[in-house]
Structures are given as C-alpha cells and as structure tokens.
FISEZA-150511 format. One line per field, with one value per residue: chain; residue number from 0; x, y, z of N, C-alpha, C in turn; residue in three letters. Coordinates in Angstrom, 1 decimal. Example, Ala and Ser with C-alpha at 12.3 -4.5 7.8 and 13.67 -1.06 7.14 Angstrom:
BEGIN
cadena	(A, A)
num	(0, 1)
n_east	(13.2, 12.8)
n_north	(-5.7, -2.2)
n_up	(7.8, 7.1)
ca_east	(12.3, 13.7)
ca_north	(-4.5, -1.1)
ca_up	(7.8, 7.1)
c_east	(13.2, 12.9)
c_north	(-3.3, 0.0)
c_up	(7.8, 7.9)
residuo	(Ala, Ser)
! end
This chain:
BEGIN
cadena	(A, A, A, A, A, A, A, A, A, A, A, A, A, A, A, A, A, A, A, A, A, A, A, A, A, A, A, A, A, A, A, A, A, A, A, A, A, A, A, A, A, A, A, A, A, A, A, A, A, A, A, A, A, A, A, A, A, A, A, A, A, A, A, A, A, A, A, A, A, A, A, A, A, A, A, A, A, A, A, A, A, A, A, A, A, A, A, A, A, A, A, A, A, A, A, A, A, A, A, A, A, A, A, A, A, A, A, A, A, A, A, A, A, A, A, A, A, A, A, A, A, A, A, A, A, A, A, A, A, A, A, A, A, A, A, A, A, A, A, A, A, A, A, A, A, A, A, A, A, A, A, A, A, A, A, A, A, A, A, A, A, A, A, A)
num	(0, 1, 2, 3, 4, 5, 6, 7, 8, 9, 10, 11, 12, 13, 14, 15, 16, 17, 18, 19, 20, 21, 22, 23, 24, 25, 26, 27, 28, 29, 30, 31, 32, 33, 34, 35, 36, 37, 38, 39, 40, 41, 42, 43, 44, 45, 46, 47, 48, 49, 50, 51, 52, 53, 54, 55, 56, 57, 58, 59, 60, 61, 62, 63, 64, 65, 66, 67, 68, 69, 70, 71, 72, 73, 74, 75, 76, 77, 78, 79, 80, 81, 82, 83, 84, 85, 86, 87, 88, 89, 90, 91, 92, 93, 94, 95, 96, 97, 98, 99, 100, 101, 102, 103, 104, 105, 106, 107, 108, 109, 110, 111, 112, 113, 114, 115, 116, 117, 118, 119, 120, 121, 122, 123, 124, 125, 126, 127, 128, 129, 130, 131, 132, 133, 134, 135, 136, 137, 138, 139, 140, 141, 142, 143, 144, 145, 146, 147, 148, 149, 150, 151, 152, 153, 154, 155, 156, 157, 158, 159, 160, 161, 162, 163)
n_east	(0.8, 1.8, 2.7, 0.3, -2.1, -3.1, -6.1, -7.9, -10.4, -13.6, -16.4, -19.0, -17.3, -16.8, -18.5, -18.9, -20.9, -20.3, -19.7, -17.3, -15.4, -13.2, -15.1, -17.4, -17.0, -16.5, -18.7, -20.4, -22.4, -20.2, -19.9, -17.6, -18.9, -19.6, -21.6, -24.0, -23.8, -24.6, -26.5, -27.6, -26.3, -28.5, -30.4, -30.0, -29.9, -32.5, -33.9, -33.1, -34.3, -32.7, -32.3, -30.3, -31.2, -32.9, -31.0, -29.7, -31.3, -32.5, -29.7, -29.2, -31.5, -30.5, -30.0, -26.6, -25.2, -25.6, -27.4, -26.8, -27.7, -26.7, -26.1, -25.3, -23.4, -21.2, -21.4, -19.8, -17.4, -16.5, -14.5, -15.2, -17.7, -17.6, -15.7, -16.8, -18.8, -20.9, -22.2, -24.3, -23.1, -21.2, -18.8, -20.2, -18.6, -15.2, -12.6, -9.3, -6.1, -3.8, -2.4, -1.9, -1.0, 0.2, 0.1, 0.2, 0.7, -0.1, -1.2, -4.2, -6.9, -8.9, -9.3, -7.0, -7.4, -8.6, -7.0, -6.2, -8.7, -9.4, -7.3, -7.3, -9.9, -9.7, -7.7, -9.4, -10.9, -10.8, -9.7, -9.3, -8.1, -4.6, -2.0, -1.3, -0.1, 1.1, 1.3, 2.1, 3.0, 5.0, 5.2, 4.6, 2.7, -1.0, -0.6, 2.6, 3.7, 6.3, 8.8, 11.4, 13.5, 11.8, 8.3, 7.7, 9.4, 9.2, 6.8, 6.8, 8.6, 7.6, 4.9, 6.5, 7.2, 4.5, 4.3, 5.5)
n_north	(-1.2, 1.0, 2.1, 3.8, 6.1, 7.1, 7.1, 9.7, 11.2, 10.1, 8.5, 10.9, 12.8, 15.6, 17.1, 16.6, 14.5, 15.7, 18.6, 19.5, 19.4, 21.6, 22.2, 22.4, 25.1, 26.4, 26.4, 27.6, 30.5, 32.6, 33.2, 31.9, 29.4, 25.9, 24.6, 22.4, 21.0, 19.0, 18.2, 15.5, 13.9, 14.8, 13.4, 10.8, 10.4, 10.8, 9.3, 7.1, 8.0, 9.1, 10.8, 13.4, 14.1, 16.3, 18.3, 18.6, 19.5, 22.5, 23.4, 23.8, 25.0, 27.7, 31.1, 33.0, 36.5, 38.0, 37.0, 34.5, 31.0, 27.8, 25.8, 27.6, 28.8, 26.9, 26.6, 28.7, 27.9, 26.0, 25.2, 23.9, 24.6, 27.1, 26.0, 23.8, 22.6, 21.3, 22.1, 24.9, 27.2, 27.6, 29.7, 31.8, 33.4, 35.5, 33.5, 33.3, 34.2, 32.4, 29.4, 27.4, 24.5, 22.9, 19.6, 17.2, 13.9, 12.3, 13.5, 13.6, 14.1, 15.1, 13.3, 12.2, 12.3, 15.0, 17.6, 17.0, 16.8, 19.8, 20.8, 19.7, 20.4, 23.4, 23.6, 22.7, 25.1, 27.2, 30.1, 31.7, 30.9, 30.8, 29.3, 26.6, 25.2, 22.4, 20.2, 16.9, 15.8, 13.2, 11.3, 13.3, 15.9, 17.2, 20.2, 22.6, 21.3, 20.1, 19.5, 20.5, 23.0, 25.7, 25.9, 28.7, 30.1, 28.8, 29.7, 32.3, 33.2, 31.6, 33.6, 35.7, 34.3, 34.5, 37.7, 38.7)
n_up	(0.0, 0.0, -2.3, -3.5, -3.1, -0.6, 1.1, 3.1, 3.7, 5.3, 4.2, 3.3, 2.6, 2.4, 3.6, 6.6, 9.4, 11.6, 11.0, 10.6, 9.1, 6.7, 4.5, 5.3, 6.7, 4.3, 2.5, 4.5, 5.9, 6.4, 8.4, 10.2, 11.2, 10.5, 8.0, 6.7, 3.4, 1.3, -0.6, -2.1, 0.3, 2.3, 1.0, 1.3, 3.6, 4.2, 3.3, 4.6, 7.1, 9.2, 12.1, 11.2, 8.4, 9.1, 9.7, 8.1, 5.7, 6.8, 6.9, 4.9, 3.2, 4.0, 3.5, 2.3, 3.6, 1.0, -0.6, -1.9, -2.3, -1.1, -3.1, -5.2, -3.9, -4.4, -6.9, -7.2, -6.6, -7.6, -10.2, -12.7, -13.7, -15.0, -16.9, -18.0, -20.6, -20.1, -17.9, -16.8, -16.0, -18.4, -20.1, -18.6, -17.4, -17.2, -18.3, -17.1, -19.2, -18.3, -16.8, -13.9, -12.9, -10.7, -9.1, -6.2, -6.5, -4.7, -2.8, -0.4, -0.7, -2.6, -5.9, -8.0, -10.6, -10.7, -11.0, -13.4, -14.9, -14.5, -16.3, -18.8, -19.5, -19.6, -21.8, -23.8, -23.6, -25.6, -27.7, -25.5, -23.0, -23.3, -22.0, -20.3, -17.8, -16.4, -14.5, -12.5, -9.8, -8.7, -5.4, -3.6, -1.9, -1.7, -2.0, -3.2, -4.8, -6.8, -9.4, -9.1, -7.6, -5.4, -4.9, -4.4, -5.7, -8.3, -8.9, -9.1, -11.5, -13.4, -13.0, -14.1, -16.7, -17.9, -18.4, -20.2)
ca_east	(0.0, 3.0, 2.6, -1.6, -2.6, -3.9, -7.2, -7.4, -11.5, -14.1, -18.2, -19.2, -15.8, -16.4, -19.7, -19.4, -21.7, -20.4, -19.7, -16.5, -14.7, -12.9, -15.8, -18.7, -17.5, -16.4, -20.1, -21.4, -22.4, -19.6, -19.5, -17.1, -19.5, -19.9, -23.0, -24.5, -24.2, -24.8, -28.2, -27.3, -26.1, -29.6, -31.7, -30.1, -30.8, -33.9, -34.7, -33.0, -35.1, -32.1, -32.6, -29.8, -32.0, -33.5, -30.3, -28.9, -32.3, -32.6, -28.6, -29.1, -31.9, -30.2, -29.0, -25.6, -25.7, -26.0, -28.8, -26.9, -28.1, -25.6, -26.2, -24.7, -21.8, -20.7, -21.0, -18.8, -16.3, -16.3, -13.9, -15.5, -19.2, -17.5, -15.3, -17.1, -20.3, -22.2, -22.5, -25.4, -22.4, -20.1, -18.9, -20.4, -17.3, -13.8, -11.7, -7.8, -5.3, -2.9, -2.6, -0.9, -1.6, 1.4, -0.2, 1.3, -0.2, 0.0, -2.5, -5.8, -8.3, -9.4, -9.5, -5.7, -7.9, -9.3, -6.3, -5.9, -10.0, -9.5, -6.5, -8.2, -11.4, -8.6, -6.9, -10.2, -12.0, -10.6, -8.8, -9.7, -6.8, -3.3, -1.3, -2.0, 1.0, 0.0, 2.3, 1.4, 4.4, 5.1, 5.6, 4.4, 1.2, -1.3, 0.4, 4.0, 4.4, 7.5, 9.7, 12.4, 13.3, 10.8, 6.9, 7.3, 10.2, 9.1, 5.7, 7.2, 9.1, 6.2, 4.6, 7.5, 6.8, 3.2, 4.1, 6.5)
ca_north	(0.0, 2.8, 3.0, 3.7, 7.2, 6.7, 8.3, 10.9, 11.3, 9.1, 8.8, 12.3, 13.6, 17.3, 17.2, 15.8, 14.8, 17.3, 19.9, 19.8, 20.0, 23.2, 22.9, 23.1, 26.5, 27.3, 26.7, 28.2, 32.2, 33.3, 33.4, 31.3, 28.5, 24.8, 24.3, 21.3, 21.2, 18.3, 17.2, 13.8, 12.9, 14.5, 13.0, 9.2, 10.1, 11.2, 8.2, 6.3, 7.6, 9.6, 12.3, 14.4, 14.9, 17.6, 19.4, 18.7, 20.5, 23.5, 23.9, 23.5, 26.0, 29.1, 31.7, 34.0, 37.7, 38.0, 36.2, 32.9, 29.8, 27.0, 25.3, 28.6, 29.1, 25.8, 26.1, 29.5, 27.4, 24.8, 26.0, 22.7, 25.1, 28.0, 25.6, 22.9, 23.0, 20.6, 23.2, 25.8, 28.3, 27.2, 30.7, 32.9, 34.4, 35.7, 33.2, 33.3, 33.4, 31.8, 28.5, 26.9, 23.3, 21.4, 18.8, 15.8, 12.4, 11.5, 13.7, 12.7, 15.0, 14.9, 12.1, 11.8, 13.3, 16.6, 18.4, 16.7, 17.3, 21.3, 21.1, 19.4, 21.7, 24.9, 23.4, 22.8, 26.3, 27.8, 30.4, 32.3, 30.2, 30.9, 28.8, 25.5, 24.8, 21.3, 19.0, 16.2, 15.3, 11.4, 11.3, 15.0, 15.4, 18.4, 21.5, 22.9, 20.1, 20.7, 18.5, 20.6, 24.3, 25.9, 26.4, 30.0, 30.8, 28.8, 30.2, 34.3, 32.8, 31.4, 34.8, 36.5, 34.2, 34.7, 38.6, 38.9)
ca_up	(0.0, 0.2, -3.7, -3.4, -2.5, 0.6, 1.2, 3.8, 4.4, 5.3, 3.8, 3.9, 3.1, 2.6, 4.5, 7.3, 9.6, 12.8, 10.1, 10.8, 7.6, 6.1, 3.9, 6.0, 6.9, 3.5, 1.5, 5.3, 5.7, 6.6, 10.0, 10.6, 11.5, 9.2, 7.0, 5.7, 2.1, 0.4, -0.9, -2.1, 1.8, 2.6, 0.2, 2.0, 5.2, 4.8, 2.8, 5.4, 8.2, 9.9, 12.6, 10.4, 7.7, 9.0, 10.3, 6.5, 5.4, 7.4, 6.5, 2.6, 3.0, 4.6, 2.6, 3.0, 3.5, -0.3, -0.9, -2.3, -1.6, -0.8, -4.6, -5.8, -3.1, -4.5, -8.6, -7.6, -6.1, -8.9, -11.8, -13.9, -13.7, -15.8, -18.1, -19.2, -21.0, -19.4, -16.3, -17.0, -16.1, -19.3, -20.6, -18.3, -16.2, -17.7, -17.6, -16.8, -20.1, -17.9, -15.8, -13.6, -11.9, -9.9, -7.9, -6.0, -7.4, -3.2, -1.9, -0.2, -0.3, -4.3, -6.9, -8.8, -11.5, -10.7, -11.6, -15.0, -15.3, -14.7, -17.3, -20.0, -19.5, -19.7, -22.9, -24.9, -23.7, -27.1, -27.6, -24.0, -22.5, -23.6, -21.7, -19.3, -17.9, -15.9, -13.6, -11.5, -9.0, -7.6, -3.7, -3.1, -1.6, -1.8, -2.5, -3.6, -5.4, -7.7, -9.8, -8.7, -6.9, -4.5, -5.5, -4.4, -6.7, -9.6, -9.5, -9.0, -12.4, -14.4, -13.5, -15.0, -18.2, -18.7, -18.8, -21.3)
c_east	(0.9, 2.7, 1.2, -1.6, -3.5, -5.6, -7.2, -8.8, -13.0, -15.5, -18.5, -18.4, -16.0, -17.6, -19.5, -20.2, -21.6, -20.0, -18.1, -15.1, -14.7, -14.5, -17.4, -18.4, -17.4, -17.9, -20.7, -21.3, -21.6, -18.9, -18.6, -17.7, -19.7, -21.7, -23.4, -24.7, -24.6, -26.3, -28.0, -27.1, -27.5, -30.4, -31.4, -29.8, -32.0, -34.6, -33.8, -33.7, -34.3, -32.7, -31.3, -30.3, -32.2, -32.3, -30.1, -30.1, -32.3, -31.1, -28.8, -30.2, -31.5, -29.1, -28.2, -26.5, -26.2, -27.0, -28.8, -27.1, -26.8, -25.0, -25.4, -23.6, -20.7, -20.5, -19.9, -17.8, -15.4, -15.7, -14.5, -17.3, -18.8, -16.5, -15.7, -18.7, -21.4, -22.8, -23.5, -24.3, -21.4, -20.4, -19.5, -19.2, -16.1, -12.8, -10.1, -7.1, -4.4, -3.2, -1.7, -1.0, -0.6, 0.3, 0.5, 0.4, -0.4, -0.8, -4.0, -6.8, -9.1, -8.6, -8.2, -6.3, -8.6, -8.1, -6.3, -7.6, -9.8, -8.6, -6.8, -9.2, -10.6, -8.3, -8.1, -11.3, -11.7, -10.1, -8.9, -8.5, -5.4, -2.3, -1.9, -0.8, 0.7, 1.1, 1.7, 3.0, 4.5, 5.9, 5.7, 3.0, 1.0, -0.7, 1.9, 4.5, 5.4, 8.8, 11.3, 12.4, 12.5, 9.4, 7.1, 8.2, 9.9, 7.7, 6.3, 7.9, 8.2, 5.5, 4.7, 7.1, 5.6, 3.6, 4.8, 5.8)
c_north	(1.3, 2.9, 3.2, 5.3, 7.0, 7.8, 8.8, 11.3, 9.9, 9.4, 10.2, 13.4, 14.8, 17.3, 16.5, 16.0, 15.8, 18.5, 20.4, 19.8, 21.0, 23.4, 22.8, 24.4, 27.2, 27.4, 27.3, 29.7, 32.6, 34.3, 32.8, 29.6, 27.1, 25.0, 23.3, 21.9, 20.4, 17.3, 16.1, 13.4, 13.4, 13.7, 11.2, 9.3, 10.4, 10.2, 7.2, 6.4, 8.3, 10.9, 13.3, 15.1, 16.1, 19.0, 20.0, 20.0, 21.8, 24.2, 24.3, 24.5, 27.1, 29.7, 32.8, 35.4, 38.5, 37.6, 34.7, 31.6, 28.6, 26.5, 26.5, 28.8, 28.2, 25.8, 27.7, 29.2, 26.3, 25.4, 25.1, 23.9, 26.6, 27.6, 24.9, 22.7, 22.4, 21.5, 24.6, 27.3, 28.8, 28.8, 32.1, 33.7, 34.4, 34.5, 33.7, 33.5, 32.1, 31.3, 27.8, 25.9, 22.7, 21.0, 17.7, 14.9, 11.8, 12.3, 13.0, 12.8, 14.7, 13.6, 12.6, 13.1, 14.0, 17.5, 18.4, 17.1, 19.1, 21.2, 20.8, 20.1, 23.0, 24.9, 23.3, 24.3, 27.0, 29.0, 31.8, 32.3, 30.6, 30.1, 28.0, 25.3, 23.7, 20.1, 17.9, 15.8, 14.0, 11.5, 12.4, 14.8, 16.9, 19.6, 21.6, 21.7, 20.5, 19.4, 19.3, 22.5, 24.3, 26.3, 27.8, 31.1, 30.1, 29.6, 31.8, 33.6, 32.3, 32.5, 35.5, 36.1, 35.0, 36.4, 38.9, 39.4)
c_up	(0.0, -1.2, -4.0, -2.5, -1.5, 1.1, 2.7, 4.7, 4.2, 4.6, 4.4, 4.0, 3.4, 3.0, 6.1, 8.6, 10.7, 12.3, 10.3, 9.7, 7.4, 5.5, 4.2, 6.4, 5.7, 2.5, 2.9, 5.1, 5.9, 7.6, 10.9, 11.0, 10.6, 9.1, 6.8, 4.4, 0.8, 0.0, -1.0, -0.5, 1.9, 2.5, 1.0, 3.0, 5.8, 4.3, 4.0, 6.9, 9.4, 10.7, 11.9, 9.6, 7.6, 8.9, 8.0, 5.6, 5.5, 6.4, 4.7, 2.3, 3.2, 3.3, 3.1, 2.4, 1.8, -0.8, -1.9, -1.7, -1.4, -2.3, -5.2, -5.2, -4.0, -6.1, -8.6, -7.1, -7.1, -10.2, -13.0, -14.1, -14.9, -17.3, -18.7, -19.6, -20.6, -18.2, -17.0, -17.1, -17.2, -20.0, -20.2, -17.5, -17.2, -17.2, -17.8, -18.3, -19.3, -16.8, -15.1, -12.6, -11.7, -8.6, -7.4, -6.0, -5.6, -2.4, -1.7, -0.2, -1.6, -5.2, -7.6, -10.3, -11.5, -11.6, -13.2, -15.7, -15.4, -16.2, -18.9, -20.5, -20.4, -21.4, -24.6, -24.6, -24.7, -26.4, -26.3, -23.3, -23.9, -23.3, -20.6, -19.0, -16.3, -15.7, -12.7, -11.2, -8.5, -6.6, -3.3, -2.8, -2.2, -2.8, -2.4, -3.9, -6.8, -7.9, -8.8, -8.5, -5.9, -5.0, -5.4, -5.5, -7.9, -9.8, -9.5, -10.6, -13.5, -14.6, -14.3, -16.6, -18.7, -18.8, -19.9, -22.5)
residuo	(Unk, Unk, Unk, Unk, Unk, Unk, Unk, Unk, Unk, Unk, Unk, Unk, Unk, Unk, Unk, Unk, Unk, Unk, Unk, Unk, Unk, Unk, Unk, Unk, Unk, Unk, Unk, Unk, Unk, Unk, Unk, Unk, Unk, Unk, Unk, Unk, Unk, Unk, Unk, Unk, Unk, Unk, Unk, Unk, Unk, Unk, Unk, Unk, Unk, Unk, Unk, Unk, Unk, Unk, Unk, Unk, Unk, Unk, Unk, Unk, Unk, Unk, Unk, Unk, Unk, Unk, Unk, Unk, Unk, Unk, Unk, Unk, Unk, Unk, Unk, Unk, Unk, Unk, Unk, Unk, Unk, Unk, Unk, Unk, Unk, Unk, Unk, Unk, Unk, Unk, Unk, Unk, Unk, Unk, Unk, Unk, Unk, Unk, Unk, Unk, Unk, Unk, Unk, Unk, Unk, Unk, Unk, Unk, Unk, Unk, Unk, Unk, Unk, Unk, Unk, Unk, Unk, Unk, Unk, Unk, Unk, Unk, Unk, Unk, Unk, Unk, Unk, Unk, Unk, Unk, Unk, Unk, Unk, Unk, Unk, Unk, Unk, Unk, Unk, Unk, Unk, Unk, Unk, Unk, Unk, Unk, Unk, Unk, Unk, Unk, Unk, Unk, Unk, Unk, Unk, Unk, Unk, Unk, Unk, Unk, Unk, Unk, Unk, Unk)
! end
C-alpha cells in the first residue's frame, strides 16, 4: 500500500456529519460557522429515516448575507461550472489566459484526476486560454508540489513568463 494514494477522508468527506470539515464552513455564511451542504447525503438520510435529515435540510436552506443559496456558493467554487459546457455556467465568467496546476499524485483530499480534469477543461476552452502549464508530481502530496526548486520561486518565475 505505500505505492496507493492513501485516502485521507471518510463517507461524507467534505460534508461531514459534525460539520467539521474546512468545507462546512467554506459553503457556510460566513461566520465562521460549518454548514450542511450536500443534498445527495440528505436526500439518504432522509430516505434512510435519519434524525440528520433535517439538520442537512434546514442547512441547505439558509442563505448568505447576499442572498446565495448553498447550490450557488458551491457552482462559484467549482472551476469545472465556468469551463465545461455541461454546467449551466459554461462561458459565463472571464476566464484566466494563464494556468498553472502542480499537484502531488499522493495527496488525499481529491481524486488523482481533478487536476488533470480542470486542465483538460482549460486546454479545450478555445482560444480564451493561452497557456495551461499542468504537472502532477510522484511522492508530493497536496500543494508545492515541484519537480524541482521551490513552489514559491518557480511560480514568481512562471509569473514573469506569462508577462512577457
């Protein structure tokens, strides 16, 4: 198992059920507080008969000081909702000329292929995009993942390119 990306969260990864995931407070108002956000876990606890249900409910109803609903916090967090056309959002926001994805193929949090999913999106949005510049690292986890240097000096350096 050392060559197997070890997973990291359990059923309910980014939900979970004491809300205690980064991202119960990141889809919550904004008060620092976690949210329930995920319908699907609702929709099988409410068909399973769970007293969560409701909390999942209540949460998945409230909206931030803006007036967005959770469903919305969540497709503006999603870069796949403004690049690929299946998403209602495909083409509505500016996106980026310039990209830049080093990941380490050993983190736990997301699927091996998310990264390679944004980059692919990036490469076929036509000619919006300029440059995808797209690494996946072996035995790096998460972030500053880098064949070689330091992430903070090659990205100030990649900067430099894209201005040129």
């Amino acid at each position: 198992m050392r060559n197997v990306k070890q997973l990291q969260k359990n059923v309910g990864a980014f939900d979970s059920m004491d809300k205690s995931q980064p991202e119960n407070t990141l889809f919550g108002l904004g008060d620092g507080k976690g949210l329930h956000f995920d319908e699907y876990m609702e929709k099988v606890l409410k068909e399973s008969g769970s007293k969560l249900a409701s909390e999942y409910e209540t949460d998945i109803a409230k909206k931030d000081a803006l007036g967005s609903t959770t469903a919305e916090r969540q497709n503006m967090y999603n870069p796949m909702y403004y690049l690929c056309e299946a998403y209602p959002g495909y083409r509505t926001s500016k996106v980026a000329k310039y990209w830049r994805i080093h990941a380490g193929i050993f983190q736990g949090d997301t699927a091996i292929s998310t990264e390679m999913a944004y980059a692919l999106a990036l490469e076929n949005y036509g000619n919006d995009v300029e440059s995808v510049d797209f690494t996946e690292v072996w035995g790096l986890y998460h972030t500053e993942a880098e064949r070689k240097g330091t992430s903070t000096g090659n990205f100030i350096e990649w900067v430099r390119e894209c201005l040129k």
